[in-house]
DRENPA-3360 file (N, C-alpha, C; in nm, 2 decimals, always signed):
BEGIN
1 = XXXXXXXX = +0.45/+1.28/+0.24/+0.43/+1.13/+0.22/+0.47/+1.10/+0.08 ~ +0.46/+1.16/-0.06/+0.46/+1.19/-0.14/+0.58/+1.13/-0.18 ~ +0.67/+1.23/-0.12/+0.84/+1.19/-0.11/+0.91/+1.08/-0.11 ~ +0.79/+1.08/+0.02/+0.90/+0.94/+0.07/+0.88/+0.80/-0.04 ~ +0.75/+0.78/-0.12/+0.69/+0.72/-0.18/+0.75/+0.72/-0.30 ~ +0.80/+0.83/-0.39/+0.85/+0.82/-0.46/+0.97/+0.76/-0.48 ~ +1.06/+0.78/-0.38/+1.18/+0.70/-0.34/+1.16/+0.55/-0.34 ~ +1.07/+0.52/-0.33/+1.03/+0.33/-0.35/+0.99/+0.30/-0.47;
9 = XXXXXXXX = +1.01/+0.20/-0.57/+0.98/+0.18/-0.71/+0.90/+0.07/-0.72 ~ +0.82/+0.04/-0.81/+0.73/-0.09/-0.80/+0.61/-0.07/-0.94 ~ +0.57/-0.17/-0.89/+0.43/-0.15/-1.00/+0.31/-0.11/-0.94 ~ +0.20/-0.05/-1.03/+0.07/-0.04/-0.98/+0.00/-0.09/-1.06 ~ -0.11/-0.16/-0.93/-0.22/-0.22/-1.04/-0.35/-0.16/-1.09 ~ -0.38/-0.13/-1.20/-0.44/-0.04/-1.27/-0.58/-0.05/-1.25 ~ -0.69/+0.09/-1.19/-0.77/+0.09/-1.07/-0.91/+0.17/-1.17 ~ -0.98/+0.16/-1.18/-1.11/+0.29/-1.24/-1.05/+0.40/-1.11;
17 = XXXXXXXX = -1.04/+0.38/-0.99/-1.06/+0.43/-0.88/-0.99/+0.54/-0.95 ~ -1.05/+0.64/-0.85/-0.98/+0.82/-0.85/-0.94/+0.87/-0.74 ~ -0.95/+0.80/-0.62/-0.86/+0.86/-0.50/-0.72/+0.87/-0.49 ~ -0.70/+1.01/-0.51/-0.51/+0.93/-0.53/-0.50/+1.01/-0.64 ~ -0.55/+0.99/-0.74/-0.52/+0.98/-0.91/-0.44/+1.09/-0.97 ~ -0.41/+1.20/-0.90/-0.34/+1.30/-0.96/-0.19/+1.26/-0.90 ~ -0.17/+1.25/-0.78/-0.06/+1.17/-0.77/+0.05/+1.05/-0.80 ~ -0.08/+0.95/-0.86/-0.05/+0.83/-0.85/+0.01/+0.87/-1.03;
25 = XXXXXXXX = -0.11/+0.96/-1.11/-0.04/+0.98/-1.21/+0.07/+1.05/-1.23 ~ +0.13/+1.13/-1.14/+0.24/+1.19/-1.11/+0.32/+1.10/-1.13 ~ +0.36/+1.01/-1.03/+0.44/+0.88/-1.03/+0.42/+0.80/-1.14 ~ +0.36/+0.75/-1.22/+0.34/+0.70/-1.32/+0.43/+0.75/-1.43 ~ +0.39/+0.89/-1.48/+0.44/+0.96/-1.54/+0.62/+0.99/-1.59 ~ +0.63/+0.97/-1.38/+0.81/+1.01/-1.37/+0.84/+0.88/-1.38 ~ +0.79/+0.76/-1.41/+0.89/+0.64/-1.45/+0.88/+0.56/-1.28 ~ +0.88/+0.65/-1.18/+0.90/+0.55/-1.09/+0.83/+0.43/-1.07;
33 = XXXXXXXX = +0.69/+0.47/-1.09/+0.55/+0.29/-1.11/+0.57/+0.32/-1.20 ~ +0.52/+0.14/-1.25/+0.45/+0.13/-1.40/+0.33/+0.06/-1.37 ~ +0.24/+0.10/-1.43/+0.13/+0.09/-1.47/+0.06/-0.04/-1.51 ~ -0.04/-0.15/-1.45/-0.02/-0.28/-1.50/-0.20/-0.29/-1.49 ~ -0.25/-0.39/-1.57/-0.39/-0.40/-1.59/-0.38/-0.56/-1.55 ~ -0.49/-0.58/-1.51/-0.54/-0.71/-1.48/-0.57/-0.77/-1.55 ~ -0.51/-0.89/-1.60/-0.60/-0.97/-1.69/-0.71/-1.04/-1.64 ~ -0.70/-1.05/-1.56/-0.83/-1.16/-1.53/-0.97/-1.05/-1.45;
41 = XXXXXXXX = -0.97/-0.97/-1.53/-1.13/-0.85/-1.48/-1.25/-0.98/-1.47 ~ -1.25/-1.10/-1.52/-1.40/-1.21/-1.46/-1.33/-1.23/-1.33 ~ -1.24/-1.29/-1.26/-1.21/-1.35/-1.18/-1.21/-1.19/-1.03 ~ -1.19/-1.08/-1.05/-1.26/-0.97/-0.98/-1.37/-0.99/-0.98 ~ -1.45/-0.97/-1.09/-1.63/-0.96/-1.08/-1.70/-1.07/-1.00 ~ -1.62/-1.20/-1.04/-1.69/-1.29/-0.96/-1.65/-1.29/-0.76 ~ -1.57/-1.22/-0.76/-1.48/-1.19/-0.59/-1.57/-1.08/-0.56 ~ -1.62/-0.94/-0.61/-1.64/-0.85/-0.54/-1.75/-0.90/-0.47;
49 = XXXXXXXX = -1.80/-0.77/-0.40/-1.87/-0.79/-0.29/-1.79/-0.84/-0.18 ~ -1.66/-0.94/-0.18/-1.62/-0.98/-0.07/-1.53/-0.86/-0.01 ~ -1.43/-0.81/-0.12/-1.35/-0.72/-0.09/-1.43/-0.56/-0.23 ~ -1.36/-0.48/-0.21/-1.38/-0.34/-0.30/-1.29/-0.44/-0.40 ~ -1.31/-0.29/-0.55/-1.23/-0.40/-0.64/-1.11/-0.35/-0.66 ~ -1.09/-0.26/-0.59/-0.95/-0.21/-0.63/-0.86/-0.32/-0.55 ~ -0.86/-0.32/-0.44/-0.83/-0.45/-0.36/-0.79/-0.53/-0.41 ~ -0.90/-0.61/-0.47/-0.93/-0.76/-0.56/-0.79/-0.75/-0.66;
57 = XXXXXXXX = -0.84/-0.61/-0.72/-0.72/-0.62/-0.83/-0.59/-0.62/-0.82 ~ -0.54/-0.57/-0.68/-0.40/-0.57/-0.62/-0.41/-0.69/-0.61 ~ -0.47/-0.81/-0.54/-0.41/-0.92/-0.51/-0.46/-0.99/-0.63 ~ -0.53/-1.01/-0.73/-0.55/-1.10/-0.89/-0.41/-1.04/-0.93 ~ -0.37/-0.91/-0.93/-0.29/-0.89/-1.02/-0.13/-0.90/-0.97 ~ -0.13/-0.91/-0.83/-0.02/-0.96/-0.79/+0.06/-1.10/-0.81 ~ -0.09/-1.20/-0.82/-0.07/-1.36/-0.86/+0.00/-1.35/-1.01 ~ -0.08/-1.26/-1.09/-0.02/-1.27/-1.22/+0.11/-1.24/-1.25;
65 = XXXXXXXX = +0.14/-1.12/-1.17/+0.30/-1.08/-1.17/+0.39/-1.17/-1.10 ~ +0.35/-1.25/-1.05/+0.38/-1.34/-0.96/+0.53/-1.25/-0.87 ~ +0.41/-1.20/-0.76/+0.45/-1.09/-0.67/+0.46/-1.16/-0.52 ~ +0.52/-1.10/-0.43/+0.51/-1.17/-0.34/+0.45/-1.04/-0.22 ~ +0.49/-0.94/-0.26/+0.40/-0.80/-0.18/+0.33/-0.76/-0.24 ~ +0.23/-0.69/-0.16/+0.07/-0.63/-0.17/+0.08/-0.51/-0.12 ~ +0.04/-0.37/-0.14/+0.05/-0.34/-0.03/-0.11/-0.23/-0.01 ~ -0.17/-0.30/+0.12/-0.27/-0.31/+0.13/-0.34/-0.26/+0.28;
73 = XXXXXXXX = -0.41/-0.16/+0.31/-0.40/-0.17/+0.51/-0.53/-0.28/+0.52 ~ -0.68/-0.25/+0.53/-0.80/-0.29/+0.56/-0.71/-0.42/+0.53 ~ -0.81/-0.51/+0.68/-0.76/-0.63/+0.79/-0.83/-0.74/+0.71 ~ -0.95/-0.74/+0.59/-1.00/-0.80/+0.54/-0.93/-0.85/+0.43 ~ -0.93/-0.74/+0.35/-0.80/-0.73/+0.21/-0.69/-0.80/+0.27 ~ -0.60/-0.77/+0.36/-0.47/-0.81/+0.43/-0.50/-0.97/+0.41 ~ -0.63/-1.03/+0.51/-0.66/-1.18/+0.53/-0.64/-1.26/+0.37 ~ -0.73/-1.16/+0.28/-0.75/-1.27/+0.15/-0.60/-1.23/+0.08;
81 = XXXXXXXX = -0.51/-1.18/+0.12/-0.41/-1.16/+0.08/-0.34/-1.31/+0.06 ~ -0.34/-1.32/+0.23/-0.27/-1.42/+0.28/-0.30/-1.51/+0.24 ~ -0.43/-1.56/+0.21/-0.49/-1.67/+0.18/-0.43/-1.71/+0.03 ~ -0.38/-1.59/-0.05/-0.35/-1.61/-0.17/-0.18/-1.61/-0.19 ~ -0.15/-1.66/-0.07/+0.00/-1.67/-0.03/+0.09/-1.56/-0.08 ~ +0.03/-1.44/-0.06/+0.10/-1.31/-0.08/+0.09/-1.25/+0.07 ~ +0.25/-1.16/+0.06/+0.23/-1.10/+0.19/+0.22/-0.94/+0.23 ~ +0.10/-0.89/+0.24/+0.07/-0.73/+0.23/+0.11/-0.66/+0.40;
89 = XXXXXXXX = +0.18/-0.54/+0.31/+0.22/-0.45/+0.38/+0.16/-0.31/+0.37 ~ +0.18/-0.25/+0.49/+0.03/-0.14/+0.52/+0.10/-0.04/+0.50 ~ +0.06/+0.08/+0.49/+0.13/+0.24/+0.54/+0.26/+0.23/+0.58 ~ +0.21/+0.15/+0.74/+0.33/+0.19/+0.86/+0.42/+0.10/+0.83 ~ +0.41/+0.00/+0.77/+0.47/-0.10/+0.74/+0.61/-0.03/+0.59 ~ +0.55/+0.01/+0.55/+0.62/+0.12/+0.41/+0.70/+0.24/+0.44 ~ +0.65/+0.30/+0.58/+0.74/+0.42/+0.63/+0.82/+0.34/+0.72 ~ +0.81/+0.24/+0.76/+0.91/+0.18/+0.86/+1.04/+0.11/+0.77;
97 = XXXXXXXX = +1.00/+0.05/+0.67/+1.09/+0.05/+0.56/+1.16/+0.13/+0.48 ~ +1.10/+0.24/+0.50/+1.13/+0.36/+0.44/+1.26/+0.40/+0.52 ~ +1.23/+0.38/+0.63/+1.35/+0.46/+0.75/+1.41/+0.36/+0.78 ~ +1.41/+0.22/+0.74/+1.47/+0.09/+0.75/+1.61/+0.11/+0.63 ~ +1.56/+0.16/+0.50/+1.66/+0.19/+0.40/+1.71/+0.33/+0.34 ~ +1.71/+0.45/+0.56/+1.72/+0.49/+0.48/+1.70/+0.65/+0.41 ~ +1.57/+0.62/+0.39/+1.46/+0.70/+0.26/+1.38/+0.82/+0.34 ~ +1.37/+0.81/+0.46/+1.33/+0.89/+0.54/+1.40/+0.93/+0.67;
105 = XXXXXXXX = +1.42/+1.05/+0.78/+1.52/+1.01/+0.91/+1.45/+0.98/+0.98 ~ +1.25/+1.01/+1.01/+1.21/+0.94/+1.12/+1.06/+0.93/+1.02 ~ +0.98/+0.83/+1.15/+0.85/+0.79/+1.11/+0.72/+0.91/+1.14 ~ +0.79/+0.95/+1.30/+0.70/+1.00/+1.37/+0.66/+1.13/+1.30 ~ +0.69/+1.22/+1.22/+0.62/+1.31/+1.15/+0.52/+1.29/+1.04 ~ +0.55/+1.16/+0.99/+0.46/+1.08/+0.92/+0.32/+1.03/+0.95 ~ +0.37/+1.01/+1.07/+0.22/+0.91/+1.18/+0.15/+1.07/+1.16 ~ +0.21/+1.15/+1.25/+0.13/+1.27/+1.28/+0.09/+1.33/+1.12;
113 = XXXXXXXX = +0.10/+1.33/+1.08/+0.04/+1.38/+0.94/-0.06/+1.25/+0.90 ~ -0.05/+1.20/+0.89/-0.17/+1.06/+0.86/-0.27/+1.09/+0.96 ~ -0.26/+1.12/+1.11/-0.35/+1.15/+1.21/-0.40/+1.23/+1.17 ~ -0.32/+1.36/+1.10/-0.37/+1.50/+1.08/-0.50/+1.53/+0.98 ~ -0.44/+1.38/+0.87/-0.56/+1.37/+0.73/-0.63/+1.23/+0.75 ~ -0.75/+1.26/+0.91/-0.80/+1.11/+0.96/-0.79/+0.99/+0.88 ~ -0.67/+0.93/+0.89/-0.54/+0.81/+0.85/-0.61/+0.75/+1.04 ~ -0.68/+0.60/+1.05/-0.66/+0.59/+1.14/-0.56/+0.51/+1.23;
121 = XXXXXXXX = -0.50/+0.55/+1.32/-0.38/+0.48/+1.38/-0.41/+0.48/+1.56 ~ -0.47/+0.33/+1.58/-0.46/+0.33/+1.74/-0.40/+0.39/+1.80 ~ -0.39/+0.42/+1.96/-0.29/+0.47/+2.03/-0.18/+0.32/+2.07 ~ -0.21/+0.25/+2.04/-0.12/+0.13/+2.09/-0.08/+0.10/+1.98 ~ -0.11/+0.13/+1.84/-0.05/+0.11/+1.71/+0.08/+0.19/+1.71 ~ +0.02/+0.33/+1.72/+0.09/+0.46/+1.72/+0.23/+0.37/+1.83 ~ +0.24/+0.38/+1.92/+0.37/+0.33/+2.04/+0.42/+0.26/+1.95 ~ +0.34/+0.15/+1.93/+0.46/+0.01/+1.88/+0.53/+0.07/+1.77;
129 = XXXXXXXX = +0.47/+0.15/+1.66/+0.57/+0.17/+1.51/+0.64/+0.26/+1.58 ~ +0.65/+0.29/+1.64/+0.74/+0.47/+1.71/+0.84/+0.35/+1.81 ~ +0.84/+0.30/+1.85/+0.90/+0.19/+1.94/+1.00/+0.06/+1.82 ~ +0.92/+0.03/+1.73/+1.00/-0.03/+1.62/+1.10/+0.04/+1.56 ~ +1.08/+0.18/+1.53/+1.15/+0.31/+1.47/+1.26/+0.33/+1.54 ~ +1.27/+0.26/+1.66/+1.33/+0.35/+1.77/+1.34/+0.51/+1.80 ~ +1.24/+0.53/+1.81/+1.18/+0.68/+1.83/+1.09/+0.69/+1.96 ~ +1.07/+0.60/+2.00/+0.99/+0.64/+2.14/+1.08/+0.70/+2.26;
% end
Protein backbone atom coordinates (compact mmCIF):
# COMPACT_ATOMS: atom_id res chain seq x y z
CA UNK A 1 0.00 0.00 0.00
CA UNK A 2 2.95 2.00 0.84
CA UNK A 3 3.95 2.17 -2.84
CA UNK A 4 1.25 2.88 -4.29
CA UNK A 5 0.87 5.92 -1.91
CA UNK A 6 4.02 7.25 -2.53
CA UNK A 7 3.38 7.64 -6.15
CA UNK A 8 0.63 10.33 -5.25
CA UNK A 9 1.97 13.71 -3.95
CA UNK A 10 0.07 16.16 -1.68
CA UNK A 11 0.11 17.67 1.64
CA UNK A 12 -0.44 16.36 5.15
CA UNK A 13 -2.10 17.94 7.78
CA UNK A 14 0.03 17.93 10.76
CA UNK A 15 -1.51 15.37 13.49
CA UNK A 16 -0.10 14.65 17.48
CA UNK A 17 -1.55 11.27 16.26
CA UNK A 18 1.03 8.31 15.97
CA UNK A 19 -0.73 5.76 13.86
CA UNK A 20 0.98 5.77 10.79
CA UNK A 21 3.89 7.83 12.00
CA UNK A 22 6.92 5.94 10.95
CA UNK A 23 5.58 5.87 7.48
CA UNK A 24 3.97 9.02 7.14
CA UNK A 25 7.47 10.28 8.26
CA UNK A 26 8.97 8.27 5.65
CA UNK A 27 7.08 10.25 3.08
CA UNK A 28 7.57 13.37 4.57
CA UNK A 29 11.10 12.96 4.63
CA UNK A 30 11.38 11.82 0.80
CA UNK A 31 9.79 15.11 -0.31
CA UNK A 32 6.80 13.45 -1.57
CA UNK A 33 4.13 15.19 1.45
CA UNK A 34 4.71 18.26 2.97
CA UNK A 35 3.93 18.73 6.15
CA UNK A 36 1.30 21.56 7.08
CA UNK A 37 0.01 22.76 10.68
CA UNK A 38 -3.21 24.15 11.31
CA UNK A 39 -3.64 27.42 12.16
CA UNK A 40 -6.71 27.60 13.54
CA UNK A 41 -5.99 24.75 16.71
CA UNK A 42 -9.27 27.09 18.68
CA UNK A 43 -11.55 26.43 15.90
CA UNK A 44 -10.56 22.20 16.34
CA UNK A 45 -11.01 22.51 20.10
CA UNK A 46 -14.17 24.09 19.84
CA UNK A 47 -15.40 21.10 16.97
CA UNK A 48 -14.05 18.07 18.87
CA UNK A 49 -16.05 15.79 20.48
CA UNK A 50 -18.12 15.98 17.11
CA UNK A 51 -15.36 14.39 15.02
CA UNK A 52 -11.58 12.87 16.44
CA UNK A 53 -9.14 15.77 15.98
CA UNK A 54 -7.08 14.51 13.51
CA UNK A 55 -10.14 14.60 11.31
CA UNK A 56 -11.08 18.16 12.30
CA UNK A 57 -7.70 19.11 11.27
CA UNK A 58 -7.79 17.57 7.76
CA UNK A 59 -10.91 19.43 7.02
CA UNK A 60 -9.88 23.22 9.18
CA UNK A 61 -6.79 22.66 7.37
CA UNK A 62 -7.94 21.93 4.06
CA UNK A 63 -10.32 25.28 4.19
CA UNK A 64 -7.00 27.08 4.82
CA UNK A 65 -5.21 25.59 1.94
CA UNK A 66 -8.06 26.27 0.20
CA UNK A 67 -8.25 22.45 -0.89
CA UNK A 68 -10.83 21.02 -2.58
CA UNK A 69 -9.94 17.05 -1.44
CA UNK A 70 -9.83 15.45 1.96
CA UNK A 71 -9.03 12.37 2.14
CA UNK A 72 -10.94 10.72 4.79
CA UNK A 73 -13.08 7.09 5.15
CA UNK A 74 -15.39 7.31 8.55
CA UNK A 75 -19.07 8.41 7.06
CA UNK A 76 -19.22 11.11 9.74
CA UNK A 77 -15.89 12.94 8.91
CA UNK A 78 -16.92 12.35 5.05
CA UNK A 79 -20.55 14.34 6.02
CA UNK A 80 -18.82 17.42 7.90
CA UNK A 81 -16.56 17.38 5.03
CA UNK A 82 -19.21 18.10 2.70
CA UNK A 83 -20.81 20.45 4.73
CA UNK A 84 -17.61 22.39 4.48
CA UNK A 85 -17.81 22.24 0.70
CA UNK A 86 -14.83 19.99 0.37
CA UNK A 87 -14.90 16.66 -1.30
CA UNK A 88 -13.30 13.58 0.66
CA UNK A 89 -12.07 10.55 -0.76
CA UNK A 90 -11.53 7.19 1.03
CA UNK A 91 -8.99 4.31 0.58
CA UNK A 92 -10.86 2.78 -2.27
CA UNK A 93 -11.53 5.78 -3.68
CA UNK A 94 -7.36 6.49 -3.80
CA UNK A 95 -6.57 2.87 -5.14
CA UNK A 96 -9.14 3.33 -7.74
CA UNK A 97 -7.40 6.41 -8.84
CA UNK A 98 -4.38 4.89 -8.43
CA UNK A 99 -5.19 2.26 -11.17
CA UNK A 100 -7.28 5.18 -12.95
CA UNK A 101 -3.60 6.87 -13.55
CA UNK A 102 -1.98 4.23 -13.94
CA UNK A 103 0.10 3.91 -10.49
CA UNK A 104 -0.99 0.47 -9.79
CA UNK A 105 -2.19 -2.65 -12.46
CA UNK A 106 -5.07 -3.79 -10.19
CA UNK A 107 -7.01 -2.94 -7.05
CA UNK A 108 -7.93 -6.37 -6.04
CA UNK A 109 -4.69 -7.31 -4.14
CA UNK A 110 -5.10 -4.13 -2.36
CA UNK A 111 -8.78 -4.85 -1.08
CA UNK A 112 -7.38 -8.22 0.05
CA UNK A 113 -4.56 -6.87 1.98
CA UNK A 114 -6.78 -4.20 3.74
CA UNK A 115 -9.14 -7.25 4.58
CA UNK A 116 -6.01 -9.04 5.69
CA UNK A 117 -4.98 -5.94 8.24
CA UNK A 118 -9.03 -5.76 9.47
CA UNK A 119 -9.43 -2.53 6.89
CA UNK A 120 -13.31 -2.94 6.87
CA UNK A 121 -14.76 -3.48 3.36
CA UNK A 122 -18.49 -4.85 2.87
CA UNK A 123 -19.11 -7.58 0.65
CA UNK A 124 -21.19 -5.34 -1.61
CA UNK A 125 -18.51 -2.62 -1.19
CA UNK A 126 -15.80 -5.12 -2.07
CA UNK A 127 -17.96 -6.10 -5.81
CA UNK A 128 -18.76 -2.58 -6.68
CA UNK A 129 -14.71 -1.24 -6.43
CA UNK A 130 -13.66 -4.63 -8.17
CA UNK A 131 -16.54 -3.96 -10.75
CA UNK A 132 -15.51 -0.05 -11.15
CA UNK A 133 -11.78 -1.57 -11.61
CA UNK A 134 -13.06 -3.59 -14.08
CA UNK A 135 -11.76 -6.68 -12.41
CA UNK A 136 -14.82 -8.54 -11.54
Amino acid sequence: MKNCLVKMRGKVIDSTRTYGKEELDDVISSGVFQLYKVQSGEMVNKMYGKLHEGELEVIIGAKELDLRFVVMDERAARDLAQMFLLKPIGTLGILLLAKKHNRIEMVKPYLDMLLAHDFYISKKLYQQVLKHANEN
